[in-house]
FIBAMI-954833 format. One line per 4 residues: their letters; for each residue y, x, z of N, C-alpha, C, O. Coordinates in steps of 0.05 Angstrom, whole numbers, padded with zeros to 5 digits. Atoms other than C-alpha are relative to their C-alpha. Layout:
<recs>
a = Y,X,Z,Y,X,Z,Y,X,Z,Y,X,Z ~ ...
</recs>
This chain:
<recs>
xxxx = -00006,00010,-00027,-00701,02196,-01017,00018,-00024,-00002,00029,-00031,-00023 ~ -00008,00024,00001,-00673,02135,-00998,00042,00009,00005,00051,00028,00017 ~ -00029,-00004,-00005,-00588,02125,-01003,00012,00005,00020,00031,00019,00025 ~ -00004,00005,-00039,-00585,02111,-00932,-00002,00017,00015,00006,00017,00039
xxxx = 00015,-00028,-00014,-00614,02173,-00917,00025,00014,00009,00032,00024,00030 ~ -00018,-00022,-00003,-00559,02208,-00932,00031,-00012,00010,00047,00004,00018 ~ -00027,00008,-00020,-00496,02167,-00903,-00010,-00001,00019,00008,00002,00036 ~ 00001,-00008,-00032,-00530,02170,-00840,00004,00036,00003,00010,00049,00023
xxxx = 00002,-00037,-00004,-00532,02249,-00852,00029,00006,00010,00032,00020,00030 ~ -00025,-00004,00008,-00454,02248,-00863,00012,-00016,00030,00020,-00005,00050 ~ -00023,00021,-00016,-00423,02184,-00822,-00009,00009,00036,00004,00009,00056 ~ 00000,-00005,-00030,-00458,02205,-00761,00008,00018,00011,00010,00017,00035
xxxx = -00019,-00017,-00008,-00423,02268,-00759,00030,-00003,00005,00045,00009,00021 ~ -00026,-00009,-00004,-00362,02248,-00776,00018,-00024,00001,00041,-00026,-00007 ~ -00011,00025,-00013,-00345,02184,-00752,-00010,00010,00025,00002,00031,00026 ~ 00016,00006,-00022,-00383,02186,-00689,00007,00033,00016,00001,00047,00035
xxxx = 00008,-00024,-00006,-00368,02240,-00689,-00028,00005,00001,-00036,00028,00007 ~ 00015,-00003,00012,-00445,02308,-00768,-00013,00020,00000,-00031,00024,-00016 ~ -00011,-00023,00025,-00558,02430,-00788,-00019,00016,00004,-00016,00034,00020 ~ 00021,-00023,-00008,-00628,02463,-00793,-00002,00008,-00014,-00017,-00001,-00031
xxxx = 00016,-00021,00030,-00630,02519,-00841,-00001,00031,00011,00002,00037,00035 ~ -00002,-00028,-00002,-00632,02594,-00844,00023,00010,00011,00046,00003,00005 ~ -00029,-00005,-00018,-00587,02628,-00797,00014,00020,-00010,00006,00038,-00025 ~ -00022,-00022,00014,-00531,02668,-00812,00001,00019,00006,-00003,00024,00030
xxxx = 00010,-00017,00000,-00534,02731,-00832,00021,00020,00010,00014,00043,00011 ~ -00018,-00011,-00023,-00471,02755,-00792,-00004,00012,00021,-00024,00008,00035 ~ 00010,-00013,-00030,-00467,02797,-00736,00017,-00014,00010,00041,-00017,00006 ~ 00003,00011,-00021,-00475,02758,-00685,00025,00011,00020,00025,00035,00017
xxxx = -00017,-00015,-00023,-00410,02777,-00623,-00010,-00008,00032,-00007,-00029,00044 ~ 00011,00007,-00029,-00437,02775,-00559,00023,-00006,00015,00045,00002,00006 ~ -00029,00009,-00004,-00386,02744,-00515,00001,00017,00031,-00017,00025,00045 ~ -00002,-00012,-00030,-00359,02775,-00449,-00019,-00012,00027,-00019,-00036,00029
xxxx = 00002,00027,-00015,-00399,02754,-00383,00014,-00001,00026,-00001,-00003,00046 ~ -00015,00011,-00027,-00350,02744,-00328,00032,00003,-00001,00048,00022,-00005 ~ -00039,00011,00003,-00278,02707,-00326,00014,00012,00021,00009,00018,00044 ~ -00027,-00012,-00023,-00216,02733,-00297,00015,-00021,00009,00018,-00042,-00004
xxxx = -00020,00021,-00005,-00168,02695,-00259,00022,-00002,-00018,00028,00019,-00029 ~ -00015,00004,00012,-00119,02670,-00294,00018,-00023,-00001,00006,-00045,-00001 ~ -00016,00022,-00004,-00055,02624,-00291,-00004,-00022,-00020,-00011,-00015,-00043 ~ 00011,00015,00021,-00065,02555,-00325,00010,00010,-00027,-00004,00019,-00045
xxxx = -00004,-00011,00019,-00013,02574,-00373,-00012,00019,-00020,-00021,00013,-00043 ~ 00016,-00016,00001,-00041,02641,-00380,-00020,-00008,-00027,-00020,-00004,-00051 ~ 00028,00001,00017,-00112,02614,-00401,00008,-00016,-00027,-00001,-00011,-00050 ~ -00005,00024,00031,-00085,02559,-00454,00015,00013,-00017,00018,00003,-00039
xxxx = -00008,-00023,00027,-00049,02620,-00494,-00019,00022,-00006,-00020,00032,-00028 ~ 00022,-00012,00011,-00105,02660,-00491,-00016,-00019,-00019,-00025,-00013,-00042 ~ 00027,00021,00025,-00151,02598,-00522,00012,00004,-00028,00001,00013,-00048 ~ -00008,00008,00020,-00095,02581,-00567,00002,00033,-00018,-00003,00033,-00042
xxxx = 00013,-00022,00021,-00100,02658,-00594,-00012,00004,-00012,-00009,00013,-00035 ~ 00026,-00006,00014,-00165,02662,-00605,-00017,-00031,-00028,-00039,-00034,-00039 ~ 00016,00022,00017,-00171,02594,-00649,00008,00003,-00030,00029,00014,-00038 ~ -00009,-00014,00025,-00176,02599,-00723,00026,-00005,-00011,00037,-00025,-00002
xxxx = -00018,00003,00009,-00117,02606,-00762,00001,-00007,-00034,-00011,00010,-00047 ~ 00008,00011,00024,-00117,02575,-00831,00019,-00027,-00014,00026,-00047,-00002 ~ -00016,00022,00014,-00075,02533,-00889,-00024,-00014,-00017,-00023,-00037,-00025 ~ 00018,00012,00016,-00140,02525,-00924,-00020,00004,00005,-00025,00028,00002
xxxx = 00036,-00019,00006,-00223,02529,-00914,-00009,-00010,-00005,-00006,-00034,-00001 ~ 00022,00010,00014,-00279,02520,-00951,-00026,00015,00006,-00024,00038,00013 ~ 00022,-00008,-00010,-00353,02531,-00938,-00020,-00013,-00001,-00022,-00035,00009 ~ 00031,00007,00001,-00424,02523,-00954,-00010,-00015,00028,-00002,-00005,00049
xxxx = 00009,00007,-00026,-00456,02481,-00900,-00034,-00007,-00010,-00038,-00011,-00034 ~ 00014,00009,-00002,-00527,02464,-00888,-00006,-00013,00028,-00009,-00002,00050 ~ 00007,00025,-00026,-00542,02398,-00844,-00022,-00012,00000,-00032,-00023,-00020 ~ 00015,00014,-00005,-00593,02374,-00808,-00008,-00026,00024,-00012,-00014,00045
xxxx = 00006,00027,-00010,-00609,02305,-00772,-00012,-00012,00013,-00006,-00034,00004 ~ 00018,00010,-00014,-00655,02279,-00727,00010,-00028,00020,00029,-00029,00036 ~ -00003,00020,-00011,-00659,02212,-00702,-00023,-00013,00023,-00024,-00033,00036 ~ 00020,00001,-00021,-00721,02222,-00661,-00025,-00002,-00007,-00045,00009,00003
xxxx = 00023,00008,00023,-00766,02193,-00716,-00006,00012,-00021,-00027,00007,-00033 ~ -00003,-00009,00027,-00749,02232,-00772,00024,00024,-00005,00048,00022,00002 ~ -00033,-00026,00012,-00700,02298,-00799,-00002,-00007,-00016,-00022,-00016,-00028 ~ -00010,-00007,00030,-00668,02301,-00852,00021,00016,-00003,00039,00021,00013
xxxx = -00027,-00031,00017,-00624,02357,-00893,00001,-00001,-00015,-00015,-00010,-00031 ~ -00014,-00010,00025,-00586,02377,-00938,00019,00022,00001,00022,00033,00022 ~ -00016,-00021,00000,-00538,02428,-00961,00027,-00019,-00011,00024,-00038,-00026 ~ -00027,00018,00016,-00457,02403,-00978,00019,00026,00006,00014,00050,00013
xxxx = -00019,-00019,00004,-00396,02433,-00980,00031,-00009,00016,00040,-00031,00014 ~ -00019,00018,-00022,-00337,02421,-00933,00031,00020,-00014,00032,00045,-00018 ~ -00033,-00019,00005,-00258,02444,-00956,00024,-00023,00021,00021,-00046,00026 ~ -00010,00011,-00021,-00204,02428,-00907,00027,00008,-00006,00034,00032,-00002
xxxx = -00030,-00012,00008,-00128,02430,-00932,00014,-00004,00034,00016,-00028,00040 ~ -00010,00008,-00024,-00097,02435,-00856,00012,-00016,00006,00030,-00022,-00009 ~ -00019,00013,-00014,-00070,02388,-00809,00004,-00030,-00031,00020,-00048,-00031 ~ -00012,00030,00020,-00073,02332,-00882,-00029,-00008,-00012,-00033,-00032,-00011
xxxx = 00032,00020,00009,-00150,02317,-00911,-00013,00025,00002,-00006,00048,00007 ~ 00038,-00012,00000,-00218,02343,-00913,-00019,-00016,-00021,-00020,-00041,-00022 ~ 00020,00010,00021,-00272,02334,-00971,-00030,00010,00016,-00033,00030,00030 ~ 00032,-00008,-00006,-00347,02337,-00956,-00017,-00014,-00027,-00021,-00037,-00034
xxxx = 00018,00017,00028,-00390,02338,-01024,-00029,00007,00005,-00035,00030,00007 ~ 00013,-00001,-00012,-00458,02320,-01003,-00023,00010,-00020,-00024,-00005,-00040 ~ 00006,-00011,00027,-00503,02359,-01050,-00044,00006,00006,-00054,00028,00001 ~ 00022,-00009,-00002,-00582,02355,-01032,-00019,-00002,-00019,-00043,-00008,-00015
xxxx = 00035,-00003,00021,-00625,02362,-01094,00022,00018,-00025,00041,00010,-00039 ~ -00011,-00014,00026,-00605,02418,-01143,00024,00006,00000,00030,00018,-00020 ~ -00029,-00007,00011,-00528,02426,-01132,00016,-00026,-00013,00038,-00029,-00024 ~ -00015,00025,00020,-00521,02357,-01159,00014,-00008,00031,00007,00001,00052
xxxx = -00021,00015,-00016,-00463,02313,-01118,-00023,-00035,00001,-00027,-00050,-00019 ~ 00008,00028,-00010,-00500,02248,-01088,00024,-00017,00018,00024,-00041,00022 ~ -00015,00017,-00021,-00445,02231,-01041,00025,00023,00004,00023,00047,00006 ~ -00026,-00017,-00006,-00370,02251,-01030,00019,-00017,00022,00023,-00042,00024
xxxx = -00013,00025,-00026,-00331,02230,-00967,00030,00028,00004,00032,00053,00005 ~ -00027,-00010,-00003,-00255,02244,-00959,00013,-00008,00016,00020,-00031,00009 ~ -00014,00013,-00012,-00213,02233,-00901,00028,00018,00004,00029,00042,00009 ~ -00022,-00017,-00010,-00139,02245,-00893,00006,-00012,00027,-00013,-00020,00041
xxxx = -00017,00015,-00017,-00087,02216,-00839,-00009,-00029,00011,-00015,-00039,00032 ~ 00008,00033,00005,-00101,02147,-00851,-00023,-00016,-00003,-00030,-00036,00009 ~ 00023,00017,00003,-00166,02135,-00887,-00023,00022,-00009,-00025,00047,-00011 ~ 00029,-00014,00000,-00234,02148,-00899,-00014,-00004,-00030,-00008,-00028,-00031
xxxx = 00012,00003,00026,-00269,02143,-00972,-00028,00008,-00006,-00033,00032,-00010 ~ 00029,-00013,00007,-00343,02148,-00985,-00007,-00010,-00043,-00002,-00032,-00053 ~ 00004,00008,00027,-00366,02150,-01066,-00030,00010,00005,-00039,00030,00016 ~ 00032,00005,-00002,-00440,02134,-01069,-00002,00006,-00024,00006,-00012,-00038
xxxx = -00004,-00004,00030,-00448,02170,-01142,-00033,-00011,-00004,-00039,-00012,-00028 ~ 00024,00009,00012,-00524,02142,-01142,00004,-00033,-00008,-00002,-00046,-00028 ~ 00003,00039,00008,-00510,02064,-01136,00026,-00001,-00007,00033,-00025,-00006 ~ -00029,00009,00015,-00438,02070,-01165,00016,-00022,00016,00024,-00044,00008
xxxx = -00007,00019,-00008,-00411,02042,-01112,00028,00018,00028,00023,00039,00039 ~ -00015,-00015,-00027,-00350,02064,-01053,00013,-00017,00027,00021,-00040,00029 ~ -00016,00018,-00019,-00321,02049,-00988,00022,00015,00013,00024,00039,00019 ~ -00036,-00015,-00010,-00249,02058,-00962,00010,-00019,00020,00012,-00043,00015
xxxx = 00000,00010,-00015,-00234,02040,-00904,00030,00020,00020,00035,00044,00021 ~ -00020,-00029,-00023,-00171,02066,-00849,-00008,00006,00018,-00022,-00010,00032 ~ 00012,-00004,-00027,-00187,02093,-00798,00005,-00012,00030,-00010,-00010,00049 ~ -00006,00015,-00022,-00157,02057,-00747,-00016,-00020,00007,-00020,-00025,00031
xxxx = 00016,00011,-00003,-00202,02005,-00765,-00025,00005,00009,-00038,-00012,00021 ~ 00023,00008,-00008,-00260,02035,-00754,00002,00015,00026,-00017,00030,00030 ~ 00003,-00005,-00022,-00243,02054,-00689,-00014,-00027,00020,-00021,-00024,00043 ~ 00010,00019,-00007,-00270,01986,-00676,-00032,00010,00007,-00045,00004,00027
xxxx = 00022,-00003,-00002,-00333,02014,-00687,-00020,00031,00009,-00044,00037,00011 ~ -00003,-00023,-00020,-00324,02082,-00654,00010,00006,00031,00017,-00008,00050 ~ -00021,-00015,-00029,-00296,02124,-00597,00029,-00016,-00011,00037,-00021,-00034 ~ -00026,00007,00009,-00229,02094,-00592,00028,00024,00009,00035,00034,00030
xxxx = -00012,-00023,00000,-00179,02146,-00614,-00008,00020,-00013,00008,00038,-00016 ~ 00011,-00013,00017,-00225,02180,-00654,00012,00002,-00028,00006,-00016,-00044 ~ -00017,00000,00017,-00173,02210,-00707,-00010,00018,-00026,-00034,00022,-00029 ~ 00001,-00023,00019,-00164,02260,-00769,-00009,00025,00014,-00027,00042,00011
xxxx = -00003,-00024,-00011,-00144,02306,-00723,-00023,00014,00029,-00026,00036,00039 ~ 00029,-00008,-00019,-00205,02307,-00671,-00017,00002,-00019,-00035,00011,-00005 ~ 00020,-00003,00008,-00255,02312,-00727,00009,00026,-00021,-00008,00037,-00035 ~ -00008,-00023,00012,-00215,02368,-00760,00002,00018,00020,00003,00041,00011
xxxx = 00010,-00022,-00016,-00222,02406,-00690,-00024,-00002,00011,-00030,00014,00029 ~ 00022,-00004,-00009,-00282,02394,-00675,-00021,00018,-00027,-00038,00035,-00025 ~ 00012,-00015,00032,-00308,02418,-00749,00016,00032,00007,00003,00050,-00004 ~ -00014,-00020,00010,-00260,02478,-00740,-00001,00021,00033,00014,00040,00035
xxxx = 00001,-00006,-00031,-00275,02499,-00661,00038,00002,00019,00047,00018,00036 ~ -00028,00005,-00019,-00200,02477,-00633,-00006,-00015,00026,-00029,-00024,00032 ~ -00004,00005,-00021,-00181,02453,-00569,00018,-00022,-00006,00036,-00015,-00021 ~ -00012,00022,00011,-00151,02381,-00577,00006,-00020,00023,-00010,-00013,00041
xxxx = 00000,00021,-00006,-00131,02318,-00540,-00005,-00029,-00008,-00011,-00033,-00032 ~ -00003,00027,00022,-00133,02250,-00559,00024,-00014,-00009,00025,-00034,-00023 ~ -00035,00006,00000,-00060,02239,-00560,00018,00020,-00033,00036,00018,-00049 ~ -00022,-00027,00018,-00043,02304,-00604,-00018,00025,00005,-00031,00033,00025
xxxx = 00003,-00036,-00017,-00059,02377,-00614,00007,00010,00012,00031,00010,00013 ~ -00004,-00016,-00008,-00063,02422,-00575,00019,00023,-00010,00008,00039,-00024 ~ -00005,-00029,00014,-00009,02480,-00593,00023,00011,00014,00040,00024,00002 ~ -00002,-00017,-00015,00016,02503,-00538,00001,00002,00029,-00010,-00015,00044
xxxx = 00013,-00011,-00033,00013,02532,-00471,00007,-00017,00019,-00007,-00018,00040 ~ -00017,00015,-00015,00054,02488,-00438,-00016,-00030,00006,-00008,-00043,00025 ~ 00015,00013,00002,-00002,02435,-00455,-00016,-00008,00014,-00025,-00031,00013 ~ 00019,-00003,-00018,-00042,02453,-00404,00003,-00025,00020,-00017,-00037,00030
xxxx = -00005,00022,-00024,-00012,02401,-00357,-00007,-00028,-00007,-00001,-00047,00007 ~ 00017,00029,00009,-00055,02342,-00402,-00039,00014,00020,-00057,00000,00030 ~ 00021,-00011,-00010,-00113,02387,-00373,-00005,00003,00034,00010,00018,00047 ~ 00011,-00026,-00027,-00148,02404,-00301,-00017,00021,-00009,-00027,00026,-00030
xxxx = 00006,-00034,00013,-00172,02469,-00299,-00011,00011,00024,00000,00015,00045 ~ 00017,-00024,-00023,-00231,02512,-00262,-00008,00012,-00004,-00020,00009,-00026 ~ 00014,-00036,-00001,-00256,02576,-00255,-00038,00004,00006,-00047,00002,00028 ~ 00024,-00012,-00007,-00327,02595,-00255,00000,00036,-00003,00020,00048,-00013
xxxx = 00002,-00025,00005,-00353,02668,-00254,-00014,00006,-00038,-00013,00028,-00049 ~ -00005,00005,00028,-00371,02651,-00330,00012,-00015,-00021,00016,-00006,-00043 ~ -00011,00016,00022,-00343,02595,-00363,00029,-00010,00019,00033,-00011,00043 ~ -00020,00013,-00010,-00276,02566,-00359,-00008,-00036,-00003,-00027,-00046,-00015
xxxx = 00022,00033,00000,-00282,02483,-00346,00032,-00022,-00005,00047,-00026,00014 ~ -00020,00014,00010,-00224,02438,-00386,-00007,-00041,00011,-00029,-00052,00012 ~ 00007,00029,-00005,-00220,02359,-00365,00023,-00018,-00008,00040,-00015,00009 ~ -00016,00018,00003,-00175,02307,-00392,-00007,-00033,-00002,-00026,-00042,-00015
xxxx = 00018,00036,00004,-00181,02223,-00384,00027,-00007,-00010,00045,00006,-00001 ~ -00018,00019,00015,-00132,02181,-00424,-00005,-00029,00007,-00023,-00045,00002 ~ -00007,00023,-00018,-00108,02128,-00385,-00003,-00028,-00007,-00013,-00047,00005 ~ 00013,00026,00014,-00108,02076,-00432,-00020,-00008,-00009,-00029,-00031,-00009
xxxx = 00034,00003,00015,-00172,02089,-00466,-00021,00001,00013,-00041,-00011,00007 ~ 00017,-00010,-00014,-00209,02119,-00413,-00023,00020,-00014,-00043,00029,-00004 ~ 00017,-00028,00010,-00239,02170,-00459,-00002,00029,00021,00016,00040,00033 ~ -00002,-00019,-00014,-00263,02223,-00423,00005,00028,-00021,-00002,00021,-00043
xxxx = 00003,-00027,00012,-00252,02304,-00454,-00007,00018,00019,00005,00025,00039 ~ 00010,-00021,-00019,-00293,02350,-00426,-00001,00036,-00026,-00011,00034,-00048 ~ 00002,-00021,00013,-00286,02430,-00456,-00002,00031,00015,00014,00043,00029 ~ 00007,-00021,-00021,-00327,02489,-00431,00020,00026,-00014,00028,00022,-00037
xxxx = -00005,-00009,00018,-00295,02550,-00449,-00012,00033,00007,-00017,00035,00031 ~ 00016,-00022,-00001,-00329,02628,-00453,00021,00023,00011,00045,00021,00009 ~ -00015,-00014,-00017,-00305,02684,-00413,00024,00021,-00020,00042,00036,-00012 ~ -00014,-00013,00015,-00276,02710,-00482,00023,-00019,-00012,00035,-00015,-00034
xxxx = -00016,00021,00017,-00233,02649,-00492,-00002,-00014,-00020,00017,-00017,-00036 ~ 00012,00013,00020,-00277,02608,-00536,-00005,-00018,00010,-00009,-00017,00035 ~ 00001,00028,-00010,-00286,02536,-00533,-00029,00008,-00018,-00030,00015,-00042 ~ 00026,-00008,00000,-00366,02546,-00530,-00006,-00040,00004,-00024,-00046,-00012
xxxx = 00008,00030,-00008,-00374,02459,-00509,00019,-00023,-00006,00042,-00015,-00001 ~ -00021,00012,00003,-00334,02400,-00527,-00017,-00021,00009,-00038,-00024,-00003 ~ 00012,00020,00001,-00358,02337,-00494,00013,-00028,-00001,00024,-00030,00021 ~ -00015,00026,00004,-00325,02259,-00513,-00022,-00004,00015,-00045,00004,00013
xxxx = 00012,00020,-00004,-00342,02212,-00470,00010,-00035,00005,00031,-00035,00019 ~ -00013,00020,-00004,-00326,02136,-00466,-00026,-00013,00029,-00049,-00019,00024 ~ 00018,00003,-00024,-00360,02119,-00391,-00001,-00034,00002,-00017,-00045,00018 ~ -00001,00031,-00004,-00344,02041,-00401,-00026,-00011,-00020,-00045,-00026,-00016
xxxx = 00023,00013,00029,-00384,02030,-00475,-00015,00021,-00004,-00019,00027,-00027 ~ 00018,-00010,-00003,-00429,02080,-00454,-00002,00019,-00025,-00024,00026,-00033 ~ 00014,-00017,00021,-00421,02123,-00512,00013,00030,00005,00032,00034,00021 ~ -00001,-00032,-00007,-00421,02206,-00515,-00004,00011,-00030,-00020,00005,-00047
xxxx = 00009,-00022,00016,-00413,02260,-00560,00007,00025,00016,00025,00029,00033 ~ 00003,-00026,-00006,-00430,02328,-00549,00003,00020,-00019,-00013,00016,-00037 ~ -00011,-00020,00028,-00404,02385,-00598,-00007,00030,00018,00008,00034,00037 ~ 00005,-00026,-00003,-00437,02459,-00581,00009,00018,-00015,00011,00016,-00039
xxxx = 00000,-00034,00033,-00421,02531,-00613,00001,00017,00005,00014,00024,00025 ~ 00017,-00020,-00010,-00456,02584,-00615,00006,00014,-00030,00019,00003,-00048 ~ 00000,-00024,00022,-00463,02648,-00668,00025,00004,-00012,00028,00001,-00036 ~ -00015,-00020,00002,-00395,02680,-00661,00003,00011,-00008,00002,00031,00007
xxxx = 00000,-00028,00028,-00383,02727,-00729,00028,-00008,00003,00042,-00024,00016 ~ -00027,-00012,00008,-00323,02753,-00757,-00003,-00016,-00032,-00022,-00019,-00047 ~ -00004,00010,00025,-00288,02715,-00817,00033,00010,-00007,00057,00002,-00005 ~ -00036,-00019,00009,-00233,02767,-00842,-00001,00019,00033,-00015,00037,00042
xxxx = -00023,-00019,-00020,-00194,02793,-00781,-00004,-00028,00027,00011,-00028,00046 ~ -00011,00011,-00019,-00209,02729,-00740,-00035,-00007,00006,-00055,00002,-00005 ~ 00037,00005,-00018,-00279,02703,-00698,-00001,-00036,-00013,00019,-00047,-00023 ~ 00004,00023,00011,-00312,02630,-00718,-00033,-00007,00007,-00053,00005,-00001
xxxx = 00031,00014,-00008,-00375,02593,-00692,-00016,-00011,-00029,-00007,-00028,-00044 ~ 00012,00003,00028,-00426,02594,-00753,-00016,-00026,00006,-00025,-00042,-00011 ~ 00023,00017,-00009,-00469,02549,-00711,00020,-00026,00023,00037,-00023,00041 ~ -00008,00018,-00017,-00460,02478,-00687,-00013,-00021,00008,-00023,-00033,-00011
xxxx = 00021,00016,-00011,-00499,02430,-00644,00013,-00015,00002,00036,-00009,00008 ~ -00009,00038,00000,-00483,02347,-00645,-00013,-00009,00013,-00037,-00005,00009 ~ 00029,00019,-00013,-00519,02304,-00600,00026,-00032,00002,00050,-00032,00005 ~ -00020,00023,00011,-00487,02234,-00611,-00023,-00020,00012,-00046,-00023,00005
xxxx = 00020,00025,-00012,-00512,02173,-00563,00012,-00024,-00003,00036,-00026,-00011 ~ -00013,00022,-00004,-00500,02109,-00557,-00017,-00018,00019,-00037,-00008,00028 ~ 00026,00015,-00007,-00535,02045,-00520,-00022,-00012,-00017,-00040,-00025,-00007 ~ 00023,00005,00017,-00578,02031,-00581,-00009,00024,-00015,-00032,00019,-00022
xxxx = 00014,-00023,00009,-00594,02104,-00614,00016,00023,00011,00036,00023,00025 ~ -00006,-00019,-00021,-00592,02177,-00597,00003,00021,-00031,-00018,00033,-00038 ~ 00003,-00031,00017,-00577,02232,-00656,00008,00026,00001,00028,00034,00013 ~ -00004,-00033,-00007,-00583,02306,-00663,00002,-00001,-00026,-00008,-00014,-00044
xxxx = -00010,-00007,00027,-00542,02339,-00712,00004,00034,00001,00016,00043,00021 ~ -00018,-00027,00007,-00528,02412,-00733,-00003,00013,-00029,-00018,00014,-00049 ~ -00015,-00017,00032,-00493,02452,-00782,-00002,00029,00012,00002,00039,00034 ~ -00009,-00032,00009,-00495,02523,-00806,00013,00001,-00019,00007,-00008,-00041
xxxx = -00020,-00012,00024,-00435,02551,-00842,-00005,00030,-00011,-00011,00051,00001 ~ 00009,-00025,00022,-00445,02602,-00893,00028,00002,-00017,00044,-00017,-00019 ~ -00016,-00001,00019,-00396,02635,-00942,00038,-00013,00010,00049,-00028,-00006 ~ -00022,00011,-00007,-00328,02616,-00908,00020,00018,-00018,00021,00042,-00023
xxxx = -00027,-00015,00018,-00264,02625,-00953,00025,-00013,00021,00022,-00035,00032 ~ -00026,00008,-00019,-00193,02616,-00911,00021,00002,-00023,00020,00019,-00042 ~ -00037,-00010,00015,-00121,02615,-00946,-00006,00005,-00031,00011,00017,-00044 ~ -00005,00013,00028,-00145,02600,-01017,00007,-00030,-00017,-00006,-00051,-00013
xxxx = -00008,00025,00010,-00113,02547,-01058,-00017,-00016,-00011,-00032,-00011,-00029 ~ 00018,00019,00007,-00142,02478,-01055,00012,-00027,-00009,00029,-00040,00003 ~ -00016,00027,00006,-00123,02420,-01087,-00032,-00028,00000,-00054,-00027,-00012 ~ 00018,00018,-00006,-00160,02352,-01063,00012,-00015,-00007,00036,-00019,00000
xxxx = -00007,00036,00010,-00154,02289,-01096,-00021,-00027,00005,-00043,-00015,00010 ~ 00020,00021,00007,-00198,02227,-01097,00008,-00014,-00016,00030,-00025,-00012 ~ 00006,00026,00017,-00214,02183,-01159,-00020,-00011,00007,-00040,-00002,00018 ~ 00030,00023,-00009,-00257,02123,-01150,00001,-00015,-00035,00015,-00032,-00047
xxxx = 00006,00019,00036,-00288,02109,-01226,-00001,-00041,00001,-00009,-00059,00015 ~ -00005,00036,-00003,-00274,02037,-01243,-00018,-00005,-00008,-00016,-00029,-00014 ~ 00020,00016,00009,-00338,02024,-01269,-00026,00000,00042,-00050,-00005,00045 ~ 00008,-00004,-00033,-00355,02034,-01177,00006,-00029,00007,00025,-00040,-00004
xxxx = -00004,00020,-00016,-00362,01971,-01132,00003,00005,00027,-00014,00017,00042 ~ -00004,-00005,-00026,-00330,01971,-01073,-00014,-00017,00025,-00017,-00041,00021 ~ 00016,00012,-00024,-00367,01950,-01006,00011,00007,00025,00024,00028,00026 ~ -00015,-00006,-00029,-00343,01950,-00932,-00023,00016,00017,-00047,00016,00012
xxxx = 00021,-00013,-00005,-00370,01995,-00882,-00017,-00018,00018,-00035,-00004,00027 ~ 00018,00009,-00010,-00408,01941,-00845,-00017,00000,-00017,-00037,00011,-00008 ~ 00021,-00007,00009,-00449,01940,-00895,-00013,00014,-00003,-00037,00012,-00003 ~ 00018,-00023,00000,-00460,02004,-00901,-00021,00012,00027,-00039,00029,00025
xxxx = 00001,-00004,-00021,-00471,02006,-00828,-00037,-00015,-00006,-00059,-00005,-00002 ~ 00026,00023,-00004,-00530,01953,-00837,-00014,00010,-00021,-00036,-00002,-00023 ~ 00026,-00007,00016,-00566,01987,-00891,-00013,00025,00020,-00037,00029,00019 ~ -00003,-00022,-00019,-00563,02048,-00836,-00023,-00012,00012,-00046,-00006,00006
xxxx = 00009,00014,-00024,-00590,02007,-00785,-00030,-00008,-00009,-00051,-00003,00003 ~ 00029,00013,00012,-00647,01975,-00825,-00012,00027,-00010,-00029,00018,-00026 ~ 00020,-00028,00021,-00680,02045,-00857,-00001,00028,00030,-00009,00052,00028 ~ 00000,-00024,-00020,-00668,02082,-00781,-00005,-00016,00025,00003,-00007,00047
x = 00008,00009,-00025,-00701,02024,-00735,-00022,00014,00006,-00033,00010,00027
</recs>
């Protein structure tokens, strides 16, 4: 398959905010169907209960892609030291590593192990070419089913007052706009206190993401969406993404580093952008 293939598999998840395989073999939790009243406070310590708890996770993923014209998949592997980086090793033929992308705080790192080549870039920069505000920490809750702002996490109750807040007889309905950015946050949430919808929107540069989750299992002593739906637009393309997680490990020790071999040439991500562009008109 072509190189290109597969940083569109990756970057469009996880810039742009990145799954068709065999479904998980978990029992399934059916979720409650009808919400109680509840004070804002109230509901925003219930959410914040029920969200995972974790210093460390790791987990099998299989992703799949659609751009309208074409899927594509693979299987990778995602580990997440909390609240400081995230590795994704992109692994579709045999278990071999084709592509490794690392982002902490600051920056972003892709190692292309077929053309020996990487890009590092901060992230601030490429907010140029994203949602603006699109951080570490929104693509570490949206991967992990949290409840977030664009300002800061979410972590505690008192929080609520970045939020409006309504009641249906099933879902709860979260809304926040950021004044300067005009990002919209939209987050449905399930009558069991699960953030079931996450939707970004920027209503000026027309762009949207949509983050679903669905298949509710047990991982230890705590609940976790195995299943996740992406729909990612823009004014020039439209992609569908989802992931299934398999095999989840929590609270074992991980140590993440990145080397970039010196015999690698570095490239910016416009370029990489434009090989994208040319192999997905």
């Amino acid at each position: 398959m072509k190189a290109a293939n597969y940083y569109l598999i990756f970057l469009s998840s996880v810039i742009l905010l990145s799954v068709n395989s065999c479904k998980t073999k978990k029992e399934i939790i059916r979720p409650s169907l009808h919400t109680i009243e509840k004070a804002d406070s109230e509901l925003f310590s219930d959410i914040l209960s029920k969200q995972l708890v974790f210093s460390s996770f790791s987990s099998n993923l299989n992703i799949s892609l659609s751009n309208g014209k074409r899927t594509l998949a693979s299987k990778a592997h995602l580990k997440i030291i909390n609240d400081q980086m995230l590795q994704l090793s992109v692994q579709p033929l045999f278990g071999v590593e084709i592509f490794r992308f690392y982002i902490d705080t600051d920056t972003l790192i892709i190692l292309d192990r077929m053309n020996k080549r990487y890009v590092k870039e901060s992230l601030k920069e490429l907010e140029n070419h994203f949602l603006a505000g699109f951080n570490y920490h929104t693509l570490q809750s949206l991967l992990t089913n949290r409840l977030f702002s664009e300002t800061d996490y979410i972590t505690s109750p008192t929080d609520y007052t970045k939020f409006a807040y309504k009641k249906t007889t099933t879902n709860y309905y979260l809304q926040s706009i950021n004044e300067e950015t005009n990002i919209e946050h939209f987050f449905s949430v399930n009558a069991d206190d699960r953030i079931t919808f996450c939707h970004l929107l920027d209503p000026i540069n027309n762009y949207s993401l949509q983050w679903s989750y669905s298949d509710f299992a047990r991982v230890g002593s705590q609940i976790f969406p195995y299943n996740m739906k992406i729909e990612v637009s823009s004014p020039k393309r439209k992609l569908d993404i989802e992931i299934n997680y398999s095999n989840i490990v929590l609270d074992e020790p991980i140590e993440l580093s990145i080397t970039i071999p010196n015999n690698y040439t570095q490239v910016n991500f416009s370029e990489i952008e434009k090989i994208i562009t040319a192999n997905n008109s």
